[in-house]
C-alpha positions as CSV (number, residue, x, y, z in Angstrom):
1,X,-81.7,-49.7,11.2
2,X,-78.4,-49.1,12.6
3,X,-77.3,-45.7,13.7
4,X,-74.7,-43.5,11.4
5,X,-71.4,-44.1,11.9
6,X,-69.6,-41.5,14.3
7,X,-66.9,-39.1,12.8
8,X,-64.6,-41.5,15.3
9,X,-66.0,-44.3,13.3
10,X,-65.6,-42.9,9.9
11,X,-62.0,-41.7,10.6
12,X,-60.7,-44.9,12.0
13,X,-62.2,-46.5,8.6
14,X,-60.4,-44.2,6.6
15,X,-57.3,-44.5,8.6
16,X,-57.6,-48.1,8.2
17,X,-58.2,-48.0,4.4
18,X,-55.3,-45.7,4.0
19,X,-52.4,-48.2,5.5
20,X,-53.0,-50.4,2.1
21,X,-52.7,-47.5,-0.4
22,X,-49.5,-48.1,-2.3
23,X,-48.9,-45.6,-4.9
24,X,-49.0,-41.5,-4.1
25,X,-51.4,-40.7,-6.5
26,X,-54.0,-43.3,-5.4
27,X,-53.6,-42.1,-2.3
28,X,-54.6,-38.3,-3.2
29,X,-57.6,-39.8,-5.2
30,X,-58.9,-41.9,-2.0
31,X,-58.4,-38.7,0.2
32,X,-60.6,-36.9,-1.8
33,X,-63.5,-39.3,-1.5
34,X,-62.8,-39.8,1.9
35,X,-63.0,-36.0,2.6
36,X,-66.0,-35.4,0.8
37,X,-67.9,-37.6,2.6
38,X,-67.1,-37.7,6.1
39,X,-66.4,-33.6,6.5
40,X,-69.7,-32.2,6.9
41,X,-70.0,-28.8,4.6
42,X,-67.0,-30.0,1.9
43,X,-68.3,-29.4,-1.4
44,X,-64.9,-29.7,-3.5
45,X,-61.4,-30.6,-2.3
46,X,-58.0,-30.2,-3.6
47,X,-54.3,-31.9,-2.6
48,X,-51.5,-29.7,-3.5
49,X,-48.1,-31.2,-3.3
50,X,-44.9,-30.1,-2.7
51,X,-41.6,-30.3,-5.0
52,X,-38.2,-29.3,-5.1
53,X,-38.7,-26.8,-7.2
54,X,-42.7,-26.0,-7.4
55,X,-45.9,-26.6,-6.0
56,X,-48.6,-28.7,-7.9
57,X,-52.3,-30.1,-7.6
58,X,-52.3,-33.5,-8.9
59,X,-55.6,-34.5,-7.4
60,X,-59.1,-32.9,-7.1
61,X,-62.4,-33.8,-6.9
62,X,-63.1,-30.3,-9.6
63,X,-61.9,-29.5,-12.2
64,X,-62.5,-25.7,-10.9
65,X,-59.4,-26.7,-8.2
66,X,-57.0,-26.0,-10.8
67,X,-57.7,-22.6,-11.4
68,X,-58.2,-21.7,-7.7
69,X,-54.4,-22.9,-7.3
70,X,-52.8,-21.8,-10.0
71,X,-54.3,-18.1,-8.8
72,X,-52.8,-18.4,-5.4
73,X,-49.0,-19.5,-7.0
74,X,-49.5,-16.6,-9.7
75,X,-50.4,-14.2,-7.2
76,X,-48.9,-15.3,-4.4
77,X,-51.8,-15.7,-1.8
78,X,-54.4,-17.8,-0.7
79,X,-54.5,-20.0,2.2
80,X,-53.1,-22.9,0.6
81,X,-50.1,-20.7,0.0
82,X,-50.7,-19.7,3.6
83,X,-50.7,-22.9,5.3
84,X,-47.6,-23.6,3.0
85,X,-45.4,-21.2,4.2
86,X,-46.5,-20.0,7.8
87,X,-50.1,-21.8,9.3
88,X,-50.7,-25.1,9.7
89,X,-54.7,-24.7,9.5
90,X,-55.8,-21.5,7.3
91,X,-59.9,-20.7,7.5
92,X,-61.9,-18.4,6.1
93,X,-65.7,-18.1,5.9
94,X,-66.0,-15.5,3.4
95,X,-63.3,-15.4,0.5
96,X,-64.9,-12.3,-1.1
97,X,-64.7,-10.2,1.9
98,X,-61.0,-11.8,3.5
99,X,-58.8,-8.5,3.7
100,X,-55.5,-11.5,4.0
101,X,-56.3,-12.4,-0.1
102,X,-57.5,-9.3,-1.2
103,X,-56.7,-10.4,-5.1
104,X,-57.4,-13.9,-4.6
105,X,-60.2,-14.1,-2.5
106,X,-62.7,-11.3,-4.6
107,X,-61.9,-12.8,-8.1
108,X,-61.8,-17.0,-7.0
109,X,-65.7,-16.2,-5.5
110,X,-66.7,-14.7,-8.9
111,X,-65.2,-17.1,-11.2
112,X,-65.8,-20.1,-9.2
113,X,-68.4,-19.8,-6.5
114,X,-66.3,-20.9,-3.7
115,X,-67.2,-19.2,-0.8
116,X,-65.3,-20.7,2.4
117,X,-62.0,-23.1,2.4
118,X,-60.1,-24.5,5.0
119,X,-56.6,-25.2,4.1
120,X,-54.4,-28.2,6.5
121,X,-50.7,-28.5,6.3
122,X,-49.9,-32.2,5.4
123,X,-46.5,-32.9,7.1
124,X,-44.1,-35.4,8.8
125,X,-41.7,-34.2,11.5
126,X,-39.2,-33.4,9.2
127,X,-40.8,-33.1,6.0
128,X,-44.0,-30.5,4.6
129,X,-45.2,-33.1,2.1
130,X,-48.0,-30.0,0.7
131,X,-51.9,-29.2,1.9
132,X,-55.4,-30.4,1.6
133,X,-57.8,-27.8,1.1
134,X,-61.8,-28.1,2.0
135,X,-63.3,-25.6,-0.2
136,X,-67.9,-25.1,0.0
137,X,-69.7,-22.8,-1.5
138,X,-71.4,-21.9,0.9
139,X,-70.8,-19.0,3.4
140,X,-69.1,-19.3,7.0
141,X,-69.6,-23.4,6.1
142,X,-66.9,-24.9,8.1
143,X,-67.8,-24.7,11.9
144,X,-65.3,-25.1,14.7
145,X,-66.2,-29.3,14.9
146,X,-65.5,-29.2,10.9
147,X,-62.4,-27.7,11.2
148,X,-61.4,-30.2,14.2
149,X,-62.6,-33.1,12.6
150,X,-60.2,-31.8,9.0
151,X,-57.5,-31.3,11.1
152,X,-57.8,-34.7,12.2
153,X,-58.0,-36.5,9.0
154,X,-55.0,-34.0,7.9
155,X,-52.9,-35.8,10.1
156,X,-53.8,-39.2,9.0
157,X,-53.6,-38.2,5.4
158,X,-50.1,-36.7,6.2
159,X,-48.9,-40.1,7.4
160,X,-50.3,-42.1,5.0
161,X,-49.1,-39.3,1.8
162,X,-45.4,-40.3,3.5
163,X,-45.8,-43.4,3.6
164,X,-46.8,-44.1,-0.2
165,X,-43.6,-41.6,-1.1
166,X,-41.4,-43.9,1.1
167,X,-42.5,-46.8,-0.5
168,X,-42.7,-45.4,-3.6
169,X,-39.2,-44.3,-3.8
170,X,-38.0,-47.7,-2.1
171,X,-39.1,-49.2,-4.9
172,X,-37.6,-47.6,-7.3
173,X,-34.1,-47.8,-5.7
174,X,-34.7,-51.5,-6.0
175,X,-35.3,-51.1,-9.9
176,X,-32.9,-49.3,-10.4
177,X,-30.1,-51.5,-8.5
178,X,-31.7,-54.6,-10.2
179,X,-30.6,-53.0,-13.5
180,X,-27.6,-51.7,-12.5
181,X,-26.6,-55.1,-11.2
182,X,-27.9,-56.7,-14.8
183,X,-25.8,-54.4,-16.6
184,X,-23.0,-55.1,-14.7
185,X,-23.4,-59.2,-15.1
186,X,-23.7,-58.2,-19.1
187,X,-20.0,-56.6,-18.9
188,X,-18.4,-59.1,-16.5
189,X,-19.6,-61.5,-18.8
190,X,-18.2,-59.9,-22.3
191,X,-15.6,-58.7,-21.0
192,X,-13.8,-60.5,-17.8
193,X,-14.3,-57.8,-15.6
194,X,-14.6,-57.7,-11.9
195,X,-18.3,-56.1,-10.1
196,X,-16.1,-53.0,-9.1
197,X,-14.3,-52.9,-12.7
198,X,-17.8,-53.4,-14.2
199,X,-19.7,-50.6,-12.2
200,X,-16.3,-47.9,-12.8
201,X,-17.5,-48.7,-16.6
202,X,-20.7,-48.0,-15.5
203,X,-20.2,-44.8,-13.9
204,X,-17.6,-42.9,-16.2
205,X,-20.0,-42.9,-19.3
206,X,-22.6,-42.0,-17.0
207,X,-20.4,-38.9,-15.6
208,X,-18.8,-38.9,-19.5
209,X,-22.3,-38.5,-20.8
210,X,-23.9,-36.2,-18.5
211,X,-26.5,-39.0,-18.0
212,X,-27.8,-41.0,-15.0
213,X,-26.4,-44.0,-14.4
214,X,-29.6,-46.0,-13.9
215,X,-30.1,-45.0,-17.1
216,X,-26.6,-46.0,-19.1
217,X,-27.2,-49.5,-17.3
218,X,-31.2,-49.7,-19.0
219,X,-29.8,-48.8,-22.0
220,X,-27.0,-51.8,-22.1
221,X,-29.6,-54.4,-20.9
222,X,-32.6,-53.1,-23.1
223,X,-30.1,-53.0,-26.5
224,X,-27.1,-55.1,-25.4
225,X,-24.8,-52.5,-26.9
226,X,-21.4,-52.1,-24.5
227,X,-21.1,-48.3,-23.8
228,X,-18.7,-46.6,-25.7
């Protein structure tokens, strides 16, 4: 029988796993089951992600996660928020009894059982991309070799969070210059006009319109209609 696999072990694995994740959201749903099960004492976790203009939790392994953040963005406190704004790892042992959340903590324990959390700052160097929070339900549940071993994976899941962005976003530039580029071909063609000549048409009933250009240029090669 061979021996269980080491934390080292398991983390390299998950590392490993994590470099073929393409898409963002598949990426929270694997951290999840990655976290569960090599982070000895995590009983629920939760990715919250950060946008331009709000915070969200996309992904969790609870349904129970969604309440827990929505109370520390209403209220405004928790250690997510925490480890948001100011931390980069927030722990407590006893959410009823932490004087730093004294809404938050008292009424999350009651509703949901949570008892201890530990929330990790997902970043780049430039970038805070949102958190990852271990929550248990158990007292004091995270020791010190927990907590280590989170912030470890943190870091990976912070790399591999910007990575699936990047690509993500990479990708859709493409699209939308292969469209663009279609929908210019459809006016020099009609019409005799130049690329440049063809893209200025492009742009002023986007700017005209109030609506993006990617979108002008779907629109002419989805209904073949010139824009007006």
């Amino acid at each position: 029988m061979e021996p269980p696999a080491s934390f080292a072990d398991q983390l390299a694995d998950a590392a490993r796993s994590m470099q073929g994740w393409a898409s963002t959201q598949l990426t929270l749903e694997k951290v999840v089951l990655v976290a569960t099960e090599i982070i000895q004492g995590c009983d629920l976790v939760g990715i919250s992600i950060v946008h331009s203009d709000r915070i969200d939790t996309p992904v969790g392994s609870n349904e129970r996660l969604n309440r827990i953040d929505e109370l520390q963005f209403v209220l405004k406190e928790g250690p997510c928020f925490d480890a948001l704004r100011m931390h980069e790892v927030v722990h407590s042992a006893d959410l009823a009894n932490d004087r730093r959340w004294p809404r938050w903590g008292p009424l999350i324990s009651k509703e949901t059982g949570v008892s201890s959390i530990v929330s990790y700052r997902l970043y780049t160097t430039r970038d805070t991309l949102g958190a990852m929070n271990l929550y248990s339900t158990d007292l004091n549940a995270f020791d010190a070799d927990d907590i280590t071993n989170g912030h470890a994976l943190a870091a990976h899941v912070g790399v591999a969070l910007a990575a699936s962005q990047n690509a993500e976003h990479l990708e859709m530039a493409i699209l939308n210059r292969t469209v663009i580029g279609r929908a210019e071909g459809i006016l020099m063609e009609r019409f005799g006009l130049t690329p440049d000549q063809a893209f200025a048409v492009l742009r002023r009933v986007s700017q005209k319109g109030n609506v993006k250009l990617n979108r002008v240029a779907e629109e002419l090669v989805l209904t073949g209609q010139t824009p007006t």
